[in-house]
VEXMAR-725421 format. One record per residue (C-alpha): residue number from 1; residue in one letter; x, y, z. Coordinates in Angstrom, 2 decimals, padded with zeros to 5 digits. Layout:
N
(pt NUM,'A',(X,Y,Z))
...
END
This chain:
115
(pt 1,'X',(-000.28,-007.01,-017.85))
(pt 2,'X',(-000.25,-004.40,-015.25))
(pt 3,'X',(003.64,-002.87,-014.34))
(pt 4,'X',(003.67,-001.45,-010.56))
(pt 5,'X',(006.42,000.63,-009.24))
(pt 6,'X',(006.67,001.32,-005.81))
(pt 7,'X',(008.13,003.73,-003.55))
(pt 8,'X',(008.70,005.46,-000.41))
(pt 9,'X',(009.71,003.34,001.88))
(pt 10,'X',(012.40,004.18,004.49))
(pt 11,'X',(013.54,003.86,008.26))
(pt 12,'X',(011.40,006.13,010.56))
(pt 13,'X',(011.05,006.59,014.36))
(pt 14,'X',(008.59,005.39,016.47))
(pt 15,'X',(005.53,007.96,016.12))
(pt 16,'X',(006.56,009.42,012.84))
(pt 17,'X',(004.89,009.30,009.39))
(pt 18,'X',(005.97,007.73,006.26))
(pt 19,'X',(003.82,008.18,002.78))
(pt 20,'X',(003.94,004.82,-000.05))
(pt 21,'X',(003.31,005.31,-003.58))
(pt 22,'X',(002.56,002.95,-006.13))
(pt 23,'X',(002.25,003.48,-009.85))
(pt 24,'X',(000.38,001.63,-012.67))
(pt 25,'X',(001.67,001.35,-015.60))
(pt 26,'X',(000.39,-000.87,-018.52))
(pt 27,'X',(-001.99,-001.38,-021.96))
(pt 28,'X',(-005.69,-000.99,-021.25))
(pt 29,'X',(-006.03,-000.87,-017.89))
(pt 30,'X',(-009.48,-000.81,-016.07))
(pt 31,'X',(-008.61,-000.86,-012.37))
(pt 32,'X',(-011.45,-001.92,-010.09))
(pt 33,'X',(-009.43,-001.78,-006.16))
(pt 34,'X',(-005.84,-000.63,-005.38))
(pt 35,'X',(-004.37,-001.48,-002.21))
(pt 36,'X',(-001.42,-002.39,000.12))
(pt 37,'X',(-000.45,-005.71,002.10))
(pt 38,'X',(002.28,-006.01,004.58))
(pt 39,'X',(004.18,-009.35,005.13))
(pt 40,'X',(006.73,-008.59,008.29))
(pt 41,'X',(009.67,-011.78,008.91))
(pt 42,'X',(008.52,-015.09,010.09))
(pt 43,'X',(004.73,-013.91,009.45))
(pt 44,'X',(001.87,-014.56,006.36))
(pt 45,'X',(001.54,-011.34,004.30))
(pt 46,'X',(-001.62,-009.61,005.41))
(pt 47,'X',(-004.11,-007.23,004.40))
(pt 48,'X',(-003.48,-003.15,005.56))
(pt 49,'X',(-006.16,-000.80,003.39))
(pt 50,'X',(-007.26,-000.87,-000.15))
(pt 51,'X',(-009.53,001.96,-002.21))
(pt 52,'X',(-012.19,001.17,-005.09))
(pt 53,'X',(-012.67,002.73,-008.57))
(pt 54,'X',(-015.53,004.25,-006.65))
(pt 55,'X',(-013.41,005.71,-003.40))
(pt 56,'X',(-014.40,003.01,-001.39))
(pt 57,'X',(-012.18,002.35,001.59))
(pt 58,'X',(-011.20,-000.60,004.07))
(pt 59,'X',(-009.19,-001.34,006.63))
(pt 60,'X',(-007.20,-003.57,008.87))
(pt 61,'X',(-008.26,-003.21,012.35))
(pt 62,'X',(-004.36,-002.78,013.49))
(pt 63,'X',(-004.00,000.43,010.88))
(pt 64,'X',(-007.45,002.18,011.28))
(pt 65,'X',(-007.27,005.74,012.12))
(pt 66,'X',(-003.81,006.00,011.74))
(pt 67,'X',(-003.26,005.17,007.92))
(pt 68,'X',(-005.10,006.78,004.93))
(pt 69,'X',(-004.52,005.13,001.27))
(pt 70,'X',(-006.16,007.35,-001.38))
(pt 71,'X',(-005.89,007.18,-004.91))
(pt 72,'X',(-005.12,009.30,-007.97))
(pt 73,'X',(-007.08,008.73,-010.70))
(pt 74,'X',(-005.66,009.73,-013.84))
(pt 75,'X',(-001.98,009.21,-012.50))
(pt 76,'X',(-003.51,005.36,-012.07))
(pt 77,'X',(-001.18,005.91,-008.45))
(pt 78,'X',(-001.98,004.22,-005.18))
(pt 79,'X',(-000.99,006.50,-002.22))
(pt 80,'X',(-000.52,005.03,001.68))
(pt 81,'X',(-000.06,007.58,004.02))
(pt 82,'X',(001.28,006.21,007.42))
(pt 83,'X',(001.39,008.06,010.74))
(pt 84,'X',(002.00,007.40,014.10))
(pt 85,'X',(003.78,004.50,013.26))
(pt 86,'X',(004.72,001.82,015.26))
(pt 87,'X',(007.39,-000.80,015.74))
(pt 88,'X',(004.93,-003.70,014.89))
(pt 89,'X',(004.81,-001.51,011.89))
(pt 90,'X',(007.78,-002.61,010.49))
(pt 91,'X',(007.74,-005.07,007.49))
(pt 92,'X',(007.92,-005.15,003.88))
(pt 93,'X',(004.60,-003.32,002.00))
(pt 94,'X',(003.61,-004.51,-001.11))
(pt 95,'X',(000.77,-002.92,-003.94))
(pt 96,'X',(-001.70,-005.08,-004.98))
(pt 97,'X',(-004.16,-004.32,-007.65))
(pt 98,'X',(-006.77,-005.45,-009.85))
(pt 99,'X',(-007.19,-004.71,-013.44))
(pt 100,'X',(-009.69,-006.47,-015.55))
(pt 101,'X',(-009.95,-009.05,-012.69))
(pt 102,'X',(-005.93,-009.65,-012.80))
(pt 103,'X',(-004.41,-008.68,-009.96))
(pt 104,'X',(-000.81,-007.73,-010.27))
(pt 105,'X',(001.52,-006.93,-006.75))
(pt 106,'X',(004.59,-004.80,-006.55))
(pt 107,'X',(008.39,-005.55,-005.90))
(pt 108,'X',(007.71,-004.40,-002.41))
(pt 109,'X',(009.34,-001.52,-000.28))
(pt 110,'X',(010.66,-001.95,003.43))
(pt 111,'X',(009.53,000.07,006.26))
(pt 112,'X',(011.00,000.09,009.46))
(pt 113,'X',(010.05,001.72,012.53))
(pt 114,'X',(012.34,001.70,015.35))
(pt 115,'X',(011.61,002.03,019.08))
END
């Protein structure tokens, strides 16, 4: 069983830059993908970026170029580092990872971006 602790969430302005981290805690872990999903009220939780064991990276079409998630290795942390952030922004981001094809998600942190 994979623990996640999450953090870094907060209440930003238009334009500015939060940064998510997410750590992994747990007996024999062998993470294949870390990565971060959004769910904002009234909507489905959707993707936002994830990172391989390999440094692979994806993703969504709405965050590209303006988010980075990277990944530190031997801390088994999950970073998400948001800029020029938006209102639309603004919803609850959540961790998800896979360990030995379990995948475990976070308590969730709120970010909101006002106008």
């Amino acid at each position: 069983q994979v623990q996640l602790v999450e953090s870094g969430g907060g209440l930003v302005q238009a334009g500015g830059s939060l940064r998510l981290s997410c750590a992994a805690s747990g007996s024999r872990i062998s993470i294949s993908s870390m990565g971060w999903y959004r769910q904002a009220p009234g909507k489905q939780r959707e993707f936002v970026a994830v990172i391989t064991s390999g440094g692979s990276t994806n993703y969504a079409g709405s965050v590209k170029g303006r988010f980075t998630v990277s990944r530190d290795h031997a801390q088994n942390t999950v970073y998400l580092q948001m800029n020029s952030l938006k209102p639309e922004d603004t919803a609850v981001y959540y961790c998800n990872v896979i360990s030995n094809y379990v995948e475990s998600w976070g308590q969730g942190t709120q970010v909101t971006v006002s106008s």
